[in-house]
Every structure is written in structure tokens, then in C-alpha cells.
C-alpha positions in Angstrom: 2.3 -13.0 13.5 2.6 -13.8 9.7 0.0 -13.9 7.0 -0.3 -14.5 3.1 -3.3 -13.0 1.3 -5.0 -13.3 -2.0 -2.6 -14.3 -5.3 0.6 -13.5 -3.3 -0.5 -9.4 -3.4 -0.6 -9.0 0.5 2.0 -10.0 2.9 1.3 -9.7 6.5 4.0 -9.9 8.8 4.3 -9.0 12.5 7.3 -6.4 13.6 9.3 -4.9 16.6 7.5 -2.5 18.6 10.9 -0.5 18.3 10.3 0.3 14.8 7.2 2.0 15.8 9.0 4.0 18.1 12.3 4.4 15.9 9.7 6.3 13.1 7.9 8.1 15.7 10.6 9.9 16.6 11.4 11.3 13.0 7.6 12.1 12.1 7.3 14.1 15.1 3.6 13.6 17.3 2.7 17.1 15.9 4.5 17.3 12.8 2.3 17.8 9.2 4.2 15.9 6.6 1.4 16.2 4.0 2.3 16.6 0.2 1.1 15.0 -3.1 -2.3 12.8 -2.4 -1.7 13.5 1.1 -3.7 15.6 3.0 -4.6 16.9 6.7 -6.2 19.7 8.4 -2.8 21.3 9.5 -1.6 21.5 5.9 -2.2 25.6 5.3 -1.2 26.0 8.8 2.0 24.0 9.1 5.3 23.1 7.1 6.3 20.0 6.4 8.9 19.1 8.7 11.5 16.5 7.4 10.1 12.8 6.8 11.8 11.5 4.0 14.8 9.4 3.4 15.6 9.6 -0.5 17.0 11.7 -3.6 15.0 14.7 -4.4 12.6 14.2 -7.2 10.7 16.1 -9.7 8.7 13.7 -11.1 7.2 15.8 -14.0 10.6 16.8 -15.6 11.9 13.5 -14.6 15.0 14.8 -13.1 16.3 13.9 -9.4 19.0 15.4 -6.7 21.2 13.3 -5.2 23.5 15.9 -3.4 21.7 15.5 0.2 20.9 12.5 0.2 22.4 10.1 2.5 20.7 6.7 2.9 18.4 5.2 4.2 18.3 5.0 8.4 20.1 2.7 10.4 17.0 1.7 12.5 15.9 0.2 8.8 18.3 -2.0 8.5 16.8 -5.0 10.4 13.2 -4.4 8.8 14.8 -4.7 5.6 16.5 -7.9 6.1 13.7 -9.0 7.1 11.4 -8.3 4.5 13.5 -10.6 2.1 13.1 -13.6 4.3 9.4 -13.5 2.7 9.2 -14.5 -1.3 7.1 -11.8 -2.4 9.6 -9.7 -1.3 12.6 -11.5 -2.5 15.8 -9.3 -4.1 13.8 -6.5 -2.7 15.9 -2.9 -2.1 14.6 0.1 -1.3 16.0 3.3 -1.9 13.5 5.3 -0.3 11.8 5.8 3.2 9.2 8.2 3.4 7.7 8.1 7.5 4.0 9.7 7.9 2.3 10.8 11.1 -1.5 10.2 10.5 -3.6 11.5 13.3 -7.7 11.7 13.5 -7.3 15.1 15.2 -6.1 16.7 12.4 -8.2 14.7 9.9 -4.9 12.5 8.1 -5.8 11.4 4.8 -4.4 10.0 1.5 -6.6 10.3 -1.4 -6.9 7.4 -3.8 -4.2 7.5 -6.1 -1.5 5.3 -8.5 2.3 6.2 -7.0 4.7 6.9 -9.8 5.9 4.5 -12.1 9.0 5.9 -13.8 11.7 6.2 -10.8 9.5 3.7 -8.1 9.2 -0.1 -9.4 7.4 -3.1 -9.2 6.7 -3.0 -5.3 5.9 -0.8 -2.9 5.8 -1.3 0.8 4.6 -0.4 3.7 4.3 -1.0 7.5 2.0 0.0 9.6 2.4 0.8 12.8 0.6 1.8 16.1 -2.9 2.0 15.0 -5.3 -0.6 12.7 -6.4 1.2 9.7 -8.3 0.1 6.2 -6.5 0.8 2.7 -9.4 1.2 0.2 -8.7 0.0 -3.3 -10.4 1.3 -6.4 -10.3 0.7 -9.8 -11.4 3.2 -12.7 -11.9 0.5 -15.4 -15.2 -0.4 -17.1 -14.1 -4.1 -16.7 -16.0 -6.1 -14.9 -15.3 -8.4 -11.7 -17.0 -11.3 -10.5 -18.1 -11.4 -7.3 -19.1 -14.4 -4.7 -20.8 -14.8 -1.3 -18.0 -14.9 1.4 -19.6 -18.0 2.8 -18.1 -19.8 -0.2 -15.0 -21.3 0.2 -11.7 -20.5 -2.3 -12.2 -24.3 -4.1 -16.0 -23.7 -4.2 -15.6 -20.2 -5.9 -13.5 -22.0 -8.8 -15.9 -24.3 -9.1 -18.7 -22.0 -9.2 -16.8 -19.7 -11.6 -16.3 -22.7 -14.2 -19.9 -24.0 -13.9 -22.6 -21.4 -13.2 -25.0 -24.3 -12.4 -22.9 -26.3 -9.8 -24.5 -24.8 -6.8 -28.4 -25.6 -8.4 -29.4 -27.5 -5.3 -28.7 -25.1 -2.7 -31.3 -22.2 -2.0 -29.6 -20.3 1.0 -30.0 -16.4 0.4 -26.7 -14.5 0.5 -26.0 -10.8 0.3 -22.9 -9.3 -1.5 -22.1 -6.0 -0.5 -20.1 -3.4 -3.4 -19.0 -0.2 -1.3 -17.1 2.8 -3.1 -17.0 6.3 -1.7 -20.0 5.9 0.9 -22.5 4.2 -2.0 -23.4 0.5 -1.5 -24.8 -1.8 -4.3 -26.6 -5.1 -2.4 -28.6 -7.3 -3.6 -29.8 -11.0 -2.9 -28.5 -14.3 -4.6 -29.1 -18.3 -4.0 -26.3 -20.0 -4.9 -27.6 -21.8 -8.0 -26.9 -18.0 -8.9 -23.8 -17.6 -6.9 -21.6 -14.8 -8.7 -22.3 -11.6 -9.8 -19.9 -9.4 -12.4 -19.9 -6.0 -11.2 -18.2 -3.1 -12.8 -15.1 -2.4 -11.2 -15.5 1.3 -10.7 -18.3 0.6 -8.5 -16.4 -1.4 -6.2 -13.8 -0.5 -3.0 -11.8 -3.6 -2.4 -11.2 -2.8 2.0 -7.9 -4.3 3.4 -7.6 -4.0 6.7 -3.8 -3.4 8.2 -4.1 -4.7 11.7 -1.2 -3.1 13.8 2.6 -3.7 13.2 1.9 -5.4 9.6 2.9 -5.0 6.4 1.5 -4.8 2.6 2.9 -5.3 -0.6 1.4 -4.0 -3.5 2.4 -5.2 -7.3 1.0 -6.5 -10.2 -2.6 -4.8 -10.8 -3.2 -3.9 -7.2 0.4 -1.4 -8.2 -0.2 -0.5 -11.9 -4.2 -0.5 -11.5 -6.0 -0.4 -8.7 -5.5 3.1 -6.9 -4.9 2.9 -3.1 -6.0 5.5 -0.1 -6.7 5.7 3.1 -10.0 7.6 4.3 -10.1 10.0 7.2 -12.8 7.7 8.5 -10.4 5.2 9.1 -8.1 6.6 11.1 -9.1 6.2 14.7 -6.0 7.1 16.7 -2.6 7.7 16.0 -0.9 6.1 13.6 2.4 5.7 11.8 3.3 4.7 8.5 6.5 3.5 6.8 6.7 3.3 3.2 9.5 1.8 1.1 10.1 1.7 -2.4 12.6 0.5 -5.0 13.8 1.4 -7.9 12.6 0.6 -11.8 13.2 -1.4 -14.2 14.6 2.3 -16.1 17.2 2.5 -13.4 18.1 -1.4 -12.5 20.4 -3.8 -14.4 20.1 -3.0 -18.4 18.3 -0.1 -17.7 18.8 3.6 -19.6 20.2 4.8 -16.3 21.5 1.6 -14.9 24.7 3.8 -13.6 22.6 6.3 -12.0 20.4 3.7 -9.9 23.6 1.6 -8.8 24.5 5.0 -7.3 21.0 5.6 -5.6 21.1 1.6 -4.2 24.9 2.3 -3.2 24.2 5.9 -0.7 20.4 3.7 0.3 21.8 0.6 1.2 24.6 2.6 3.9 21.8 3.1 6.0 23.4 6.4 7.6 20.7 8.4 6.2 19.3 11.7 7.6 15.7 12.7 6.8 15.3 14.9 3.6 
């Protein structure tokens, strides 16, 4: 199964079911690997065993450890070649792996947040595996977004954007739905009316990660747009398998160019042993 979504931001792509059990192993069907914007109901109860495949980082004094570090795992190795056979992900490299164990019995949870931006880069990846879930985008700005009726197709919503008029002959009633945190803004529209600018902090942009897919977030939906996943939606086990590269401060021309060719070097062995 493959899929493209929306401006090149989502990327869809079906994976072996060994993967799934290759990540399973390492989080551990009772393990609590909570930390940061991750939370559970295990957390004050439970240490964090060892999920992570990557230097050490402390990302408020900017300083990282690679003395344990080891690279990334061998069972990687494929999903990474892999990944590059698709063009948003073209040239891409991780140099870390971080494996989480969501469950619905222990109330798994991520709260909406922006992932770091001075040692992570452009993209950052994940695939998720065993369970469907929904990641829930939000967006703190005061700018506004203009919304359509879904019944409108993607040439008719240009259209419709350029010329507020072009839909005057048609009179069937639509609703447009705007959910964030449990609130929902509705109202009714015709389509010689067809769009409707909303603020964007009023609005929770739902993409739903069927099984064994993938996303890729860059662009705003990295840099802007902060991502979670609500205890709500996660129904049954699932695992999750994050990858990200490095920035533009550590690649080629970068202050610490030398330091990231060192990073990609242990990574890309893919003899690593969790953190």
C-alpha cells in the first residue's frame, strides 16, 4: 500500500509486519518509555526502560554524548533504504531511532508539541505500527485558514478560492466542521458561499495513520503546526517508530559539520544497542 497526501507533507507507505515485531521486542509489551511530551499512567510508577537508539542529548545546554552510542539497529536497515525510494524522503539519514509502546490500558499519550529544531532537521519520521491511530495537528497562530466543504473537489477548491462567486448557481447546504481539544465550530454554507477563513488556533487538522504506514512531517506541518496523539485515540496496542536527521547546524557547511559526519558515521553501522 502506498499513498501521497496534501502538498507532498504526508507519505503513506505500507511495511513488513516484521518491523512491527522487530520494535516490539525492544519497547517491551509492559515497558513505560514516557519522557518529554510523552505521557502515560505508569510514568510515577515505572522507569523508563531503554528505547532509544541515538547520542545523548541535553537540549537546553545544547551539548550531546556520543560515548554509548552505537547506531542505529540492524532490523532498520531495510526500512531505511526504503524510505529513500520515495522523493519526499530523498537523501534522507537518520541518526536517531526512538521506539514507543503506546497502550490504552495505561492511558499512552503525547501532548501537542514542536520537536527540537537545533540537533533534529527538516524531517521527521515515523511508522506506525500494529494499531490505527489519529495525529492531531494544531497551530497557535492568529492567522487565518480557509476552509471548504469536502464534497468539493481539489480543482474546484482553486477555483472557488480565486473567485468567491463561481459556485453562485449552486444552493446545496454543506457543513464544515473545526474541532480542537473537544470544542467544535459548525456552521452551514451554500456554495455561492463556499469557504470560510477560520483562525487557525481554533482548528485540529486529524490525520489518520492507518496500520504499518508512515508520515513525514516538514515544512509548516515541522516548524509550525504542533503534533500529538490523544489518549482517545489509542484503541489497542500500538507501536511507534520515530526517525530523525540531523540539521542544517550539523550537515555539510554547518558550525559542527565534523561532529554530525561522526553522528551519521556510528548511525548509519546499524549495530546499534538501545540507549
Amino acid at each position: 500500500m502506498e499513498a501521497v497526501r496534501g502538498g507532498g507533507r504526508r507519505v503513506a507507505v505500507a511495511y513488513p509486519s516484521a518491523a512491527a515485531a522487530a520494535a516490539s521486542s525492544s519497547a517491551g509489551p509492559e515497558a513505560c518509555g514516557c519522557k518529554g511530551s510523552r505521557s502515560c499512567l505508569l510514568c510515577e510508577e515505572a522507569a523508563p526502560p531503554p528505547q532509544d537508539y541515538g547520542p545523548k542529548v541535553n537540549f537546553k545546554k545544547r551539548k550531546l554524548k556520543l560515548a554509548d552510542f552505537s547506531g542505529l539497529p540492524k532490523f532498520s536497515q531495510e526500512l531505511v533504504t526504503r524510505m529513500k525510494n520515495h522523493s519526499p524522503l530523498a537523501g534522507f539519514s537518520p541518526v536517531e531511532q526512538c521506539n514507543l509502546d503506546y497502550g490504552p490500558e495505561r492511558g499512552s499519550a503525547i501532548d501537542p508539541h514542536l520537536d527540537d529544531w537545533w540537533l533534529w532537521g527538516e524531517r521527521l519520521v515515523s511508522l506506525n505500527l500494529l494499531s490505527s491511530t489519529v495525529l492531531s495537528m494544531t497551530c497557535d497562530s492568529e492567522d487565518s485558514l480557509q476552509l471548504f466543504p469536502a464534497s468539493l473537489s481539489e480543482k474546484e477548491q482553486r477555483r472557488a478560492s480565486g473567485s468567491p462567486s463561481v459556485f453562485q448557481n449552486h444552493h446545496q447546504s454543506t457543513s464544515f466542521t473545526s474541532e480542537r481539544l473537544g470544542n467544535t465550530i459548525e456552521w452551514e454554507a451554500d456554495y455561492s458561499s463556499s469557504t470560510k477563513l477560520v483562525p487557525s488556533k481554533d482548528i485540529t487538522v486529524a490525520v489518520h495513520l492507518p496500520r504499518r504506514s508512515l508520515v513525514v512531517l516538514y515544512g509548516p506541518a515541522r516548524y509550525v503546526w504542533k503534533h500529538a496523539i490523544y489518549r482517545n485515540h489509542i484503541t489497542s496496542r500500538r507501536i511507534c517508530v520515530t526517525f530523525r536527521e540531523l540539521s542544517q547546524e550539523f550537515s555539510n557547511g554547518g558550525e559542527q559539520e565534523a561532529l554530525g559526519r561522526k553522528l551519521l558515521q556510528i548511525a548509519l553501522t546499524f549495530q546499534g544497542t538501545p540507549m
